[in-house]
C-alpha positions in Angstrom: 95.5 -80.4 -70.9 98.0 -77.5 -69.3 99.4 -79.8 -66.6 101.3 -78.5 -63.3 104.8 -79.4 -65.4 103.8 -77.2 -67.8 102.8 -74.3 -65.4 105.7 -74.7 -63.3 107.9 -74.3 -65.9 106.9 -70.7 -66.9 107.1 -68.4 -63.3 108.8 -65.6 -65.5 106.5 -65.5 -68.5 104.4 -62.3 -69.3 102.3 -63.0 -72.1 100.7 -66.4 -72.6 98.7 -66.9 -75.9 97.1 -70.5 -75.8 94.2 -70.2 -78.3 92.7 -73.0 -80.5 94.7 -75.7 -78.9 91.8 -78.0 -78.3 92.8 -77.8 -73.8 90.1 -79.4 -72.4 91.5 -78.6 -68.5 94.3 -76.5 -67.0 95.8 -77.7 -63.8 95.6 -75.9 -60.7 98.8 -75.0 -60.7 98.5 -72.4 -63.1 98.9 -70.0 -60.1 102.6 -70.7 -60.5 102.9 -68.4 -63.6 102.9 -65.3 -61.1 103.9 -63.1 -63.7 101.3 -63.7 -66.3 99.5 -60.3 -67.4 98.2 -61.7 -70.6 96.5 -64.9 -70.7 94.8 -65.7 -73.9 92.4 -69.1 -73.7 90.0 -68.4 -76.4 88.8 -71.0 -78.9 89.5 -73.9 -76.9 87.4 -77.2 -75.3 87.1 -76.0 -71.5 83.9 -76.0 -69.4 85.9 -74.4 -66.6 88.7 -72.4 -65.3 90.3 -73.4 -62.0 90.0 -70.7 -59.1 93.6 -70.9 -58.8 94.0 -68.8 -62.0 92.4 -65.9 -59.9 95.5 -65.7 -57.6 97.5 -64.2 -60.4 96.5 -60.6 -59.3 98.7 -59.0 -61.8 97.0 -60.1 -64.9 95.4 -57.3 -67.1 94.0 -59.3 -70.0 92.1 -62.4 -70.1 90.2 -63.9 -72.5 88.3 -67.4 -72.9 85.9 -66.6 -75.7 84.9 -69.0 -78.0 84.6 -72.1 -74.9 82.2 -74.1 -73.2 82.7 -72.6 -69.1 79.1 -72.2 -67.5 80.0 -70.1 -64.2 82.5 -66.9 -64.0 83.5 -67.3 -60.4 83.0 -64.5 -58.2 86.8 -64.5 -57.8 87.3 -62.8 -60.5 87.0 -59.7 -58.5 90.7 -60.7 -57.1 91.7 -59.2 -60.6 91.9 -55.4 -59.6 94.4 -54.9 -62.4 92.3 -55.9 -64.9 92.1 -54.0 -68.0 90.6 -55.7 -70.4 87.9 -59.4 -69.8 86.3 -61.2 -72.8 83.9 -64.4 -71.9 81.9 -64.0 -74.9 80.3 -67.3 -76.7 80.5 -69.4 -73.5 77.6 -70.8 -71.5 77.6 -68.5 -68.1 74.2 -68.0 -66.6 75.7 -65.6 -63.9 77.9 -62.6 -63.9 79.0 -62.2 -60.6 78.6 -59.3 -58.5 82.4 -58.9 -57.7 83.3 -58.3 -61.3 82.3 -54.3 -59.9 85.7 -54.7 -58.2 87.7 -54.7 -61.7 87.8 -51.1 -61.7 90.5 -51.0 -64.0 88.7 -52.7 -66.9 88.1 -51.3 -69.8 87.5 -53.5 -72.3 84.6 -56.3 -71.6 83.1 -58.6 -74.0 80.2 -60.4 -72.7 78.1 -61.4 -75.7 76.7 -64.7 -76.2 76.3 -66.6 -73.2 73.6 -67.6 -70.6 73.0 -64.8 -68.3 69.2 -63.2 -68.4 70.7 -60.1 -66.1 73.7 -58.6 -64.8 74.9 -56.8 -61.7 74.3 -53.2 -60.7 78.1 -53.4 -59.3 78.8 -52.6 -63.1 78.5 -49.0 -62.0 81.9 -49.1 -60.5 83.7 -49.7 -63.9 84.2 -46.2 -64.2 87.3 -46.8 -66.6 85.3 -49.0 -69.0 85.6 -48.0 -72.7 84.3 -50.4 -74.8 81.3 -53.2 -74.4 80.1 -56.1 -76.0 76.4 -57.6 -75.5 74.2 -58.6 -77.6 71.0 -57.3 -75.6 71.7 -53.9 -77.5 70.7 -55.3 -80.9 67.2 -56.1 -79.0 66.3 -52.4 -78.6 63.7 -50.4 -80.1 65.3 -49.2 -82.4 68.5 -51.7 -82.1 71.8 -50.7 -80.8 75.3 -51.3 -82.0 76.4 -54.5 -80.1 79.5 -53.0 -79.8 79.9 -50.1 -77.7 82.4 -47.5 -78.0 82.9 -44.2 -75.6 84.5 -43.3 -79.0 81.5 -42.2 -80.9 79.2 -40.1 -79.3 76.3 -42.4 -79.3 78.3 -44.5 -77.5 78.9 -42.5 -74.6 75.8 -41.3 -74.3 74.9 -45.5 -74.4 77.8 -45.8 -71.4 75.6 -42.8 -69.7 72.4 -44.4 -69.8 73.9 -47.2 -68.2 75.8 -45.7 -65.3 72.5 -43.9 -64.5 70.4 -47.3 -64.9 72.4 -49.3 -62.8 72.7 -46.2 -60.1 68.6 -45.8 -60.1 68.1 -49.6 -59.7 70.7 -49.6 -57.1 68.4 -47.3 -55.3 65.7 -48.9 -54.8 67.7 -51.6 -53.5 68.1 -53.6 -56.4 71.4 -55.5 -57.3 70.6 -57.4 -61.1 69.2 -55.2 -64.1 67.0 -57.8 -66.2 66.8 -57.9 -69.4 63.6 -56.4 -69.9 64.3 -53.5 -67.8 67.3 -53.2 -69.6 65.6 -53.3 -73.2 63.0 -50.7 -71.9 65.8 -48.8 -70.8 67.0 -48.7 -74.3 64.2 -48.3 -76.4 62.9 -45.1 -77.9 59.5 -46.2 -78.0 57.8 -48.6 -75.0 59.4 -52.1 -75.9 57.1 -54.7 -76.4 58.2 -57.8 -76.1 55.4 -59.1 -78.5 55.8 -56.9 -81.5 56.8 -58.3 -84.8 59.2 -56.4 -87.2 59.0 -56.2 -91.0 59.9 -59.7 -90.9 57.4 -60.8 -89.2 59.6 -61.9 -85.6 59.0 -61.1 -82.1 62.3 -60.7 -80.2 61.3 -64.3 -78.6 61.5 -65.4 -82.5 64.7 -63.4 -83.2 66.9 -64.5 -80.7 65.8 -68.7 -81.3 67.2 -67.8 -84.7 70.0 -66.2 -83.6 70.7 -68.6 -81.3 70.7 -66.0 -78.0 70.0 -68.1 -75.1 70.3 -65.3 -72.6 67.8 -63.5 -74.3 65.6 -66.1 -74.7 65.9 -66.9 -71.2 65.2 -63.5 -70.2 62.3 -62.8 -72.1 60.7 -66.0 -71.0 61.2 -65.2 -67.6 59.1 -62.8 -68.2 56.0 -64.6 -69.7 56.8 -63.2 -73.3 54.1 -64.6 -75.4 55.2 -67.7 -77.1 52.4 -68.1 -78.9 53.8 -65.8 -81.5 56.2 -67.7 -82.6 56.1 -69.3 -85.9 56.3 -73.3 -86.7 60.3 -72.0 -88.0 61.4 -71.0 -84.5 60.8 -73.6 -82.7 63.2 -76.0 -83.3 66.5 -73.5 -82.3 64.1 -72.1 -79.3 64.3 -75.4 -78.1 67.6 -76.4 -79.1 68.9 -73.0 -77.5 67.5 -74.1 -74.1 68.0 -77.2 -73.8 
């Protein structure tokens, strides 16, 4: 555990890398390292972060991959100096709406977690550069999971998005689902049905791959599961359990 000692003790320090040390809880006096820009929690045991860490409106990097935290709380829009936010391979059902107010960030890394749909408030992250998610490999044909304003396909991808999120904003709607968002990217219609050379629906592929936002998502919306095979069913149920 970080304990209030140990917090306490560091109101001056910058740059705090804590990763693979096994923490299991940080206090909630974490707030007292007010001049902490760089907090790095990633490959550890927590299943949460205490609000208190979102008082420390300075910070500019945080990342917690590589945990077991289920909610991102909507406080994280307190970080308006944000630059760069990776959550992947945690168990978050929900990205908040707020995160739109981290208009600094640039880097975000939200692969591998829980969440079937994310916020239409990501059209404010105007300074974004690079993403993470795993929904591009889902596409017809797949994306990069990694996207880069770097390479031209990638900005064109970071396009396509801005102008996704600003149509569904205008017809009043605040979440993109997964679907929309994987008809969004597909060159052809996406079926959620089809099989590839292998012989997998996108149901299939992500029990094997273990993506439990995906599978959420796409049984939210009545895929088929029917076609999958006696060899996916054992991680489709392990993934949602």
């Amino acid at each position: 555990m970080i304990d209030g000692d140990f917090c306490k003790s560091l109101p001056n320090v910058q740059m705090l890398d804590l990763r693979a040390n096994k923490i299991e809880e940080i206090s909630h006096h974490i707030k007292a390292m007010v001049s902490v820009r760089v907090l790095k929690l990633d490959k550890n045991e927590l299943t949460r972060l205490p609000e208190e860490l979102y008082d420390i409106k300075i910070m500019q990097e945080l990342t917690f991959q590589q945990n077991n935290v289920a909610v991102l709380s909507p406080r994280i829009g307190q970080l308006v100096e944000l630059k760069k936010l990776n959550i992947a391979s945690n168990m978050i059902s929900k990205i908040p709406e707020e995160i739109g107010n981290c208009q600094e960030l640039e880097t975000l890394c939200i692969q591998n977690n829980r969440f079937a749909s994310f916020p239409c408030s990501f059209l404010k992250l105007t300074n974004l550069r690079e993403l993470s998610l795993e929904w591009f490999i889902y596409a017809k044909p797949p994306k990069p999971q990694y996207i880069s304003r770097k390479t031209r396909e990638g900005t064109q991808i970071f396009e396509s998005l801005m102008v996704l999120c600003n149509l569904l904003q205008k017809y009043k709607m605040s979440e993109c689902a997964l679907i929309t968002f994987l008809e969004n990217y597909s060159d052809d219609n996406f079926d959620k049905n089809q099989r590839d050379n292998r012989q997998r629906t996108p149901l299939h592929k992500a029990a094997v791959m273990g993506d439990t936002g995906v599978i959420e998502g796409l049984l939210m919306d009545k895929a088929d599961t029917d076609l999958l095979d006696k060899d996916s069913c054992t991680p489709l149920c392990l993934s949602i359990r």
